[in-house]
Biotite code that builds the C-alpha atoms (Angstrom):
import biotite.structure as struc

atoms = struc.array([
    struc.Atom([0.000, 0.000, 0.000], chain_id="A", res_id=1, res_name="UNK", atom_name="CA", element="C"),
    struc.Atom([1.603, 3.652, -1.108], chain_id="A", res_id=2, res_name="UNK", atom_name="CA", element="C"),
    struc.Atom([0.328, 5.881, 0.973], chain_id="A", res_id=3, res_name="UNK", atom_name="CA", element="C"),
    struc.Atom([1.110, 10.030, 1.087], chain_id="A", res_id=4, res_name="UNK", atom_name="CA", element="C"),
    struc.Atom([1.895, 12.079, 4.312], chain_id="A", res_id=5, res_name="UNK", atom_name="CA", element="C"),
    struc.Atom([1.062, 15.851, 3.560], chain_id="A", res_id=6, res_name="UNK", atom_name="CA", element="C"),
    struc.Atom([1.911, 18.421, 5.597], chain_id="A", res_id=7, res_name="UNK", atom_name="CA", element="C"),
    struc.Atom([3.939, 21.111, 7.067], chain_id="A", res_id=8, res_name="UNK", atom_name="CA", element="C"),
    struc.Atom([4.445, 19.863, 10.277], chain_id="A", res_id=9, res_name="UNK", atom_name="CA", element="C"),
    struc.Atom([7.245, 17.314, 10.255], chain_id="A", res_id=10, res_name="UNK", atom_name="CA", element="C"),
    struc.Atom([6.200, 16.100, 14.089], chain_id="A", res_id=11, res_name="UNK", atom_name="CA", element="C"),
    struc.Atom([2.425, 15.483, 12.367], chain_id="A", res_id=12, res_name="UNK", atom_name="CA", element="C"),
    struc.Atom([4.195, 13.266, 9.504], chain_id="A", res_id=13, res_name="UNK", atom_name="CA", element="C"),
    struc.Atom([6.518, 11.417, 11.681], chain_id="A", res_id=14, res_name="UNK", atom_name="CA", element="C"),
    struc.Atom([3.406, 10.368, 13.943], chain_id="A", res_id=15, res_name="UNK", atom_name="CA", element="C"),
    struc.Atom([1.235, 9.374, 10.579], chain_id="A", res_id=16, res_name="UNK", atom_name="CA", element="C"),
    struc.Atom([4.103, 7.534, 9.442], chain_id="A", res_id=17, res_name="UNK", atom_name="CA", element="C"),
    struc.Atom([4.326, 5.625, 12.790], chain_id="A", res_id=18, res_name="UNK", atom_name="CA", element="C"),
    struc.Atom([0.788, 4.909, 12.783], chain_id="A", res_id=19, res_name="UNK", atom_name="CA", element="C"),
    struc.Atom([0.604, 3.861, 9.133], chain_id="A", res_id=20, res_name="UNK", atom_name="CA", element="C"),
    struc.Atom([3.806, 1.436, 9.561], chain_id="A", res_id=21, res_name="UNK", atom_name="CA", element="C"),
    struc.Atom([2.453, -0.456, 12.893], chain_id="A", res_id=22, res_name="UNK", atom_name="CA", element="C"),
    struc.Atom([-1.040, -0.813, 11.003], chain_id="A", res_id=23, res_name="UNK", atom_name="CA", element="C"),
    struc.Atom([0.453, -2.347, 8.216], chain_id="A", res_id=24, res_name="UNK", atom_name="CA", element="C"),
    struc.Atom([3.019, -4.336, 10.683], chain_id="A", res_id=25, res_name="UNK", atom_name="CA", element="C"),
    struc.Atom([-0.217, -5.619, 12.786], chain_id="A", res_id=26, res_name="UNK", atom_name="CA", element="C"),
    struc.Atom([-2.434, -6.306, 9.772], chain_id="A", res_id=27, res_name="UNK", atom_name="CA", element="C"),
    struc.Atom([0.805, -7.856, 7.656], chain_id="A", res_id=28, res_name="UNK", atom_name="CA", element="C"),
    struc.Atom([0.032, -4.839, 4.822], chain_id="A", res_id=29, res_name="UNK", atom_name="CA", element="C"),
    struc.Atom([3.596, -3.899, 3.246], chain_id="A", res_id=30, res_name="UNK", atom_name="CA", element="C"),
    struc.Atom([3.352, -0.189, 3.449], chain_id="A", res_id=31, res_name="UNK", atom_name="CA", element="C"),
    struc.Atom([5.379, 2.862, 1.567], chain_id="A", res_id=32, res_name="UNK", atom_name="CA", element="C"),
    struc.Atom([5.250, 5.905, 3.265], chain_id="A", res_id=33, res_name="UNK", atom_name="CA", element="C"),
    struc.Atom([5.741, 9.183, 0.621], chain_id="A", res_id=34, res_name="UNK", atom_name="CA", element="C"),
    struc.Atom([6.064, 12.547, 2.832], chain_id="A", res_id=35, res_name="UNK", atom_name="CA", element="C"),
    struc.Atom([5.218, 15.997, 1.425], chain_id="A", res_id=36, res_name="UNK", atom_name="CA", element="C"),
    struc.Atom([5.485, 18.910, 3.200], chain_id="A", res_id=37, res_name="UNK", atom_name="CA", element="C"),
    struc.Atom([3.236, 21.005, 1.239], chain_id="A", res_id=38, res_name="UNK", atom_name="CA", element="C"),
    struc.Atom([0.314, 20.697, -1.022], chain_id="A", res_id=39, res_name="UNK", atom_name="CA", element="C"),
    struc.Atom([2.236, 22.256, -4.014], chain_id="A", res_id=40, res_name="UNK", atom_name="CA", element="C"),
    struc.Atom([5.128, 19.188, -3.838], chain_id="A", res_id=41, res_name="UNK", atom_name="CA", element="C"),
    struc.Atom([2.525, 16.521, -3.389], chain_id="A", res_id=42, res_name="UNK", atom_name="CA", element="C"),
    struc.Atom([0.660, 17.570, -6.709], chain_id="A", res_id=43, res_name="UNK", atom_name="CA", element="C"),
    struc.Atom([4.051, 18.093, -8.465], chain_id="A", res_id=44, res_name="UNK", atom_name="CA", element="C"),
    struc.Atom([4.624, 14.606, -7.711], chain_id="A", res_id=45, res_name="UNK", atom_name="CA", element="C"),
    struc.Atom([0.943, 13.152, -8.195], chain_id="A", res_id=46, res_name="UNK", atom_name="CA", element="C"),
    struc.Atom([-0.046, 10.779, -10.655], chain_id="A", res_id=47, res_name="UNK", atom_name="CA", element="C"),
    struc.Atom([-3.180, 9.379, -11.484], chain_id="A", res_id=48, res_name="UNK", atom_name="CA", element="C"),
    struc.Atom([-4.012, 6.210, -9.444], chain_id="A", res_id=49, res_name="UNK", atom_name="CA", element="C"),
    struc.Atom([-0.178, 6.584, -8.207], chain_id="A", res_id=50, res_name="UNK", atom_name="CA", element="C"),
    struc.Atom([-1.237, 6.196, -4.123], chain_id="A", res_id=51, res_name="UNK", atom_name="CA", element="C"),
    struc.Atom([-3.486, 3.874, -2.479], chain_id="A", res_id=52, res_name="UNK", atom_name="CA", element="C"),
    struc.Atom([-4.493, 6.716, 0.360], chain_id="A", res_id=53, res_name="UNK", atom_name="CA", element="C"),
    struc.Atom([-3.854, 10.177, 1.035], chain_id="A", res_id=54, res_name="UNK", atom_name="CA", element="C"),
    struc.Atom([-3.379, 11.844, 3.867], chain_id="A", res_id=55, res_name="UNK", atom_name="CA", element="C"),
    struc.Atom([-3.741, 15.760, 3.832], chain_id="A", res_id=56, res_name="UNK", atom_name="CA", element="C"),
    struc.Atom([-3.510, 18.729, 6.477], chain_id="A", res_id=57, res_name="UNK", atom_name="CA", element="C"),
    struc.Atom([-5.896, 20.846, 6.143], chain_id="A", res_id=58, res_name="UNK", atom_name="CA", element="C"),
    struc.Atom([-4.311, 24.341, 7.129], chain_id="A", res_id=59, res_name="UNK", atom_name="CA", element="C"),
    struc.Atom([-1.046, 24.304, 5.407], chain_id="A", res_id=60, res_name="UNK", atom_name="CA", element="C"),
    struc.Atom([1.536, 27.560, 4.791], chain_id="A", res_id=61, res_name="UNK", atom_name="CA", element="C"),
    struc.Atom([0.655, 27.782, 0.845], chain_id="A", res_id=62, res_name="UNK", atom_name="CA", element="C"),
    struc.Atom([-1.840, 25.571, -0.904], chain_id="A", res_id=63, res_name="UNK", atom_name="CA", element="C"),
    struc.Atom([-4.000, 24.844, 1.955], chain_id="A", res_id=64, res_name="UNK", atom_name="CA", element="C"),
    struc.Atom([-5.326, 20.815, 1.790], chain_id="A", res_id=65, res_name="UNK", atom_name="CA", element="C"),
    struc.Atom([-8.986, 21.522, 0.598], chain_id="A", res_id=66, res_name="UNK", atom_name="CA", element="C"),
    struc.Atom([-7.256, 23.420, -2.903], chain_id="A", res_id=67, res_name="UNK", atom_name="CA", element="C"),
    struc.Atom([-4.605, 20.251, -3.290], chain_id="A", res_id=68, res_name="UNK", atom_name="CA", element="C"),
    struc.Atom([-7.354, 17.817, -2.684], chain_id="A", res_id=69, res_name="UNK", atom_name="CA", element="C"),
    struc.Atom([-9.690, 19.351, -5.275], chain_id="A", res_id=70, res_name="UNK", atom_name="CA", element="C"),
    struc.Atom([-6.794, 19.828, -7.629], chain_id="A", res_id=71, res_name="UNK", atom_name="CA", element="C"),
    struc.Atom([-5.936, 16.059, -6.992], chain_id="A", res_id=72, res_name="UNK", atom_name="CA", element="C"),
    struc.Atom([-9.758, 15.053, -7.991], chain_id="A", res_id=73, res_name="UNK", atom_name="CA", element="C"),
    struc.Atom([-9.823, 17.701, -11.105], chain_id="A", res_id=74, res_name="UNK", atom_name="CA", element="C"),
    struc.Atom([-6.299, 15.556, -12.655], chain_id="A", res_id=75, res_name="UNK", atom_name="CA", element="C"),
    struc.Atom([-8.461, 12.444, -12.083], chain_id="A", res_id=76, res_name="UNK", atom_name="CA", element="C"),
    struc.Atom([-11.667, 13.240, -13.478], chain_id="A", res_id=77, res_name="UNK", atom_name="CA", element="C"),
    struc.Atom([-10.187, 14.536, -16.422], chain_id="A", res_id=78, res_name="UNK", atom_name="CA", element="C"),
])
């Protein structure tokens, strides 16, 4: 399972990423953790289909997480 961390807060991503990794641990899932720090490198490095779940902060310095995620739906309805 590739899943994406975004946000600003690096203590917020480490935590996800801890609690994403012992899920996958407990429930024998192989997981890849992708971290992004803002909503403008996650969609620079989005492809369509190319993570099983996201993960988004909502109030971000930047592109806040609502305009990334509706970005992110606009590239795959098109």
């Amino acid at each position: 399972m590739k899943i994406a961390l975004v946000d600003d807060e690096q203590a917020c991503i480490d935590e996800m990423c801890r609690l994403c990794v012992n899920f996958g641990q407990s429930n024998g899932y192989p997981i890849k953790i992708v971290p992004f720090d803002s909503g403008e490198a996650f969609l620079a490095a989005f492809d369509n289909g190319d993570f099983d779940l996201v993960f988004m902060d909502i109030y971000m310095k930047g592109m806040n997480g609502i305009a990334a995620a509706l970005e992110m739906r606009q590239s795959l309805c098109s």
